[in-house]
DOMAR-367698 format. One record per residue (C-alpha): residue number from 1; x, y, z. Coordinates in nm, 4 decimals. Layout:
<bavexs>
<bavex vexgu="NUM" east="X" north="Y" up="Z"/>
...
</bavexs>
This chain:
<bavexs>
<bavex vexgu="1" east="2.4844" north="-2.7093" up="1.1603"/>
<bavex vexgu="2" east="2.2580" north="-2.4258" up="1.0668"/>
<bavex vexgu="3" east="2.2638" north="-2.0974" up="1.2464"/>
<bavex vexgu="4" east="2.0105" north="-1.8692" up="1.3291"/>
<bavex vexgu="5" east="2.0217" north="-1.5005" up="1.4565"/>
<bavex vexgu="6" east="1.7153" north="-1.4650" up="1.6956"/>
<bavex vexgu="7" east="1.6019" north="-1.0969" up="1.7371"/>
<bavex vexgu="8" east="1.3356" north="-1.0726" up="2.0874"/>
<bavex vexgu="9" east="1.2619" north="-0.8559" up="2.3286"/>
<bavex vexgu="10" east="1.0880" north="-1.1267" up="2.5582"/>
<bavex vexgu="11" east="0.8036" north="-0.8934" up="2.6606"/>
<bavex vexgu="12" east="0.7132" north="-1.1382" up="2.8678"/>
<bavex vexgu="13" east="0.8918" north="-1.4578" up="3.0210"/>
<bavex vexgu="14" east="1.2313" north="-1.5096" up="2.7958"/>
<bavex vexgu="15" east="1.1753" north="-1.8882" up="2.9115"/>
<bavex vexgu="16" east="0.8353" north="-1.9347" up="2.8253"/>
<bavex vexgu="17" east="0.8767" north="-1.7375" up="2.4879"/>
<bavex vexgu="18" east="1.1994" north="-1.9643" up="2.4079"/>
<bavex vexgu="19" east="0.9919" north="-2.2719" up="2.5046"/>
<bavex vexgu="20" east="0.6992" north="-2.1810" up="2.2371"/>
<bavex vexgu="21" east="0.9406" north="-2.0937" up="2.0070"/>
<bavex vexgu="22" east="1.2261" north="-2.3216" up="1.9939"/>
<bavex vexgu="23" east="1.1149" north="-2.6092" up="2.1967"/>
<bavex vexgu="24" east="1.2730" north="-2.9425" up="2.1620"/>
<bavex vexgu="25" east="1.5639" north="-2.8033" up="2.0117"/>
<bavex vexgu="26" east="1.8213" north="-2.8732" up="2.2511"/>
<bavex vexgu="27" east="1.9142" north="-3.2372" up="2.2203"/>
<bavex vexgu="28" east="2.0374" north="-3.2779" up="2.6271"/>
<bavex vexgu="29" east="1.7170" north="-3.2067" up="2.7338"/>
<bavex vexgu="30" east="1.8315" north="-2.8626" up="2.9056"/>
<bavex vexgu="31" east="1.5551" north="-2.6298" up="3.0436"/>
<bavex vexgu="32" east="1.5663" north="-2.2343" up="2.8938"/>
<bavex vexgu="33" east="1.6804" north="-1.9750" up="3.1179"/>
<bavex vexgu="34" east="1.4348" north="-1.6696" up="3.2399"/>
<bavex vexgu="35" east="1.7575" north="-1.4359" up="3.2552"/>
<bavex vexgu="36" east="1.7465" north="-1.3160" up="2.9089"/>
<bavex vexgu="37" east="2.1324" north="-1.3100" up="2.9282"/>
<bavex vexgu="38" east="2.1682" north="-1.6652" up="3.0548"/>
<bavex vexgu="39" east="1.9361" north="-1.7633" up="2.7535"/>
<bavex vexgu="40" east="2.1774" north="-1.5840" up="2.5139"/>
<bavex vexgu="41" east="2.4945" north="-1.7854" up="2.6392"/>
<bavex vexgu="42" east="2.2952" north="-2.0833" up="2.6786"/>
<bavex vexgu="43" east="2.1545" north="-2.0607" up="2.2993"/>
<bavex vexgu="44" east="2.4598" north="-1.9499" up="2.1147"/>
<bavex vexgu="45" east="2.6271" north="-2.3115" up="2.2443"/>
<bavex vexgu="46" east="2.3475" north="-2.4337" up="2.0198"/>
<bavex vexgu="47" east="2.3822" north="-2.1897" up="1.6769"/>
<bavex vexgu="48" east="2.1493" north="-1.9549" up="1.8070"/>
<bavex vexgu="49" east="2.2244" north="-1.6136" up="1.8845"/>
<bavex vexgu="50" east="1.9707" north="-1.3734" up="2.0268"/>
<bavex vexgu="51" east="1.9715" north="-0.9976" up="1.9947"/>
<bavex vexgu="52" east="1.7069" north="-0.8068" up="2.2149"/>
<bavex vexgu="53" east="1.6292" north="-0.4624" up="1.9624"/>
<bavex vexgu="54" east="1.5919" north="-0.3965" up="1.6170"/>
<bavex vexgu="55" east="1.8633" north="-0.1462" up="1.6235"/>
<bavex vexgu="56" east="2.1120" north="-0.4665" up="1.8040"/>
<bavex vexgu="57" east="1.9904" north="-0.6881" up="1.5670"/>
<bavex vexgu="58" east="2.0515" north="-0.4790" up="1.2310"/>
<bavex vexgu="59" east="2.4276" north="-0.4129" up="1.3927"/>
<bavex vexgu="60" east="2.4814" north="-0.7766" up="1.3996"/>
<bavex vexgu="61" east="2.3492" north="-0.8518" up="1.0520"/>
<bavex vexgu="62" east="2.5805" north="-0.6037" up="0.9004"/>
<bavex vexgu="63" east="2.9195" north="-0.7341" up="1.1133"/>
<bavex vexgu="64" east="2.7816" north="-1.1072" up="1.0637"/>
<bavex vexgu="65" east="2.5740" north="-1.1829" up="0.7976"/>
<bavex vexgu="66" east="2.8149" north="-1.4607" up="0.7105"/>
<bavex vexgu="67" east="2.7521" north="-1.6281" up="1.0826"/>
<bavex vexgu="68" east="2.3887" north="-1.6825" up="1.0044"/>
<bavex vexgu="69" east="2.1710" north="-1.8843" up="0.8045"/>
<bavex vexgu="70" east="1.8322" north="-1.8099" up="0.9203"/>
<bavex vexgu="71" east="1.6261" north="-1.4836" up="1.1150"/>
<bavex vexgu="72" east="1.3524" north="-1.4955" up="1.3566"/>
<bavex vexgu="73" east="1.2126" north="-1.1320" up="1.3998"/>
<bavex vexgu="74" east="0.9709" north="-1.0605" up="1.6940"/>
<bavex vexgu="75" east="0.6741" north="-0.9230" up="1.4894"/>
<bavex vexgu="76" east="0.6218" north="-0.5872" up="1.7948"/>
<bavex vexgu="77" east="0.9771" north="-0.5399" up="1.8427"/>
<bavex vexgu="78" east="1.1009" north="-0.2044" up="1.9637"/>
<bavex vexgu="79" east="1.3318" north="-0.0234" up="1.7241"/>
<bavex vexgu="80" east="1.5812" north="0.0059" up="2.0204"/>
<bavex vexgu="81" east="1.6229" north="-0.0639" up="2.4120"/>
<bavex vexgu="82" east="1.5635" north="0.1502" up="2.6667"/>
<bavex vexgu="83" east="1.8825" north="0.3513" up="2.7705"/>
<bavex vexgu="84" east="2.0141" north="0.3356" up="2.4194"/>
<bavex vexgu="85" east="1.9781" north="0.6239" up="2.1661"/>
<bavex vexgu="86" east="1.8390" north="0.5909" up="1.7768"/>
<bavex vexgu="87" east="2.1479" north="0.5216" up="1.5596"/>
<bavex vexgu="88" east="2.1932" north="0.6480" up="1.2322"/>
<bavex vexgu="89" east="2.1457" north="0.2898" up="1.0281"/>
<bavex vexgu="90" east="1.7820" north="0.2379" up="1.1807"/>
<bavex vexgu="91" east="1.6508" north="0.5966" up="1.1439"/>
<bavex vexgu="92" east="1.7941" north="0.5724" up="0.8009"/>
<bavex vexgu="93" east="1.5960" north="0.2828" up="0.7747"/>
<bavex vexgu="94" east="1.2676" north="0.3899" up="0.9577"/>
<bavex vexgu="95" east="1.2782" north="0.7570" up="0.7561"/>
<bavex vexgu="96" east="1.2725" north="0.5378" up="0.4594"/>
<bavex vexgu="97" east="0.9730" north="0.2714" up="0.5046"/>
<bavex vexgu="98" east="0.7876" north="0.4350" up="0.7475"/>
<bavex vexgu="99" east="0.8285" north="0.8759" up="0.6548"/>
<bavex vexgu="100" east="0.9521" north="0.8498" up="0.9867"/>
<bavex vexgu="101" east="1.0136" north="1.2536" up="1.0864"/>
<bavex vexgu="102" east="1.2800" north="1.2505" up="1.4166"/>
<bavex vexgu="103" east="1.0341" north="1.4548" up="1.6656"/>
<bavex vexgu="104" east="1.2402" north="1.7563" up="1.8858"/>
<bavex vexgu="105" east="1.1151" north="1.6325" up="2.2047"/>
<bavex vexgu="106" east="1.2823" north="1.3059" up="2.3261"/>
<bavex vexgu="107" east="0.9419" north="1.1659" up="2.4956"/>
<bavex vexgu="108" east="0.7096" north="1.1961" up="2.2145"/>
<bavex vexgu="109" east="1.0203" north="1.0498" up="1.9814"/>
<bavex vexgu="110" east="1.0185" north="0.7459" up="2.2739"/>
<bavex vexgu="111" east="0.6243" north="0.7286" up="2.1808"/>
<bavex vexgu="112" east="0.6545" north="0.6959" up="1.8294"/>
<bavex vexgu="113" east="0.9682" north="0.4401" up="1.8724"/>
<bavex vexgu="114" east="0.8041" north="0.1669" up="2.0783"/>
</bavexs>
């Protein structure tokens, strides 16, 4: 069996996005949950995990690269969810690729981030 990490924000309905996106993948049949973390428990029974930020994502690439075969990265993903802070490993990242400066105000930083 292959194994795919799945990184999504589901902007919009987590069921409709997993239907467009993985549809006939489940052989019983079973319908995809709306509750993003129903869809995560529901998925990994199937090889598929799902991770909802960049920043969650990247974390479980470097602990489990060896669970994974395949990525699928939501093209407009935020870099982290809201309530978290910016970890080191992604601003390393975005300070790299992007001459991404860390603003002193947290709202325009927010601005920048999403």
């Amino acid at each position: 069996m292959s194994y795919f990490l799945w990184i999504e924000d589901f902007e919009n309905s987590a069921k409709v996005t997993a239907t467009e996106v993985l549809g006939g993948i489940t052989t019983d049949g079973q319908q995809f949950s709306d509750n993003k973390q129903q869809l995560k428990k529901d998925l990994k029974a199937h090889g598929i995990y799902i991770e909802l930020s960049f920043q969650d994502g990247l974390g479980f690439i470097r602990q489990n690269l060896n669970k994974i075969d395949y990525i699928i990265l939501d093209i407009d993903l935020a870099a982290y969810s809201k309530g978290d802070q910016l970890n080191t490993d992604v601003l390393e990242l975005l300070e790299t690729f992007q001459d991404y400066k860390k603003p002193s105000n947290e709202t325009e930083e927010e601005q920048l981030l999403r």
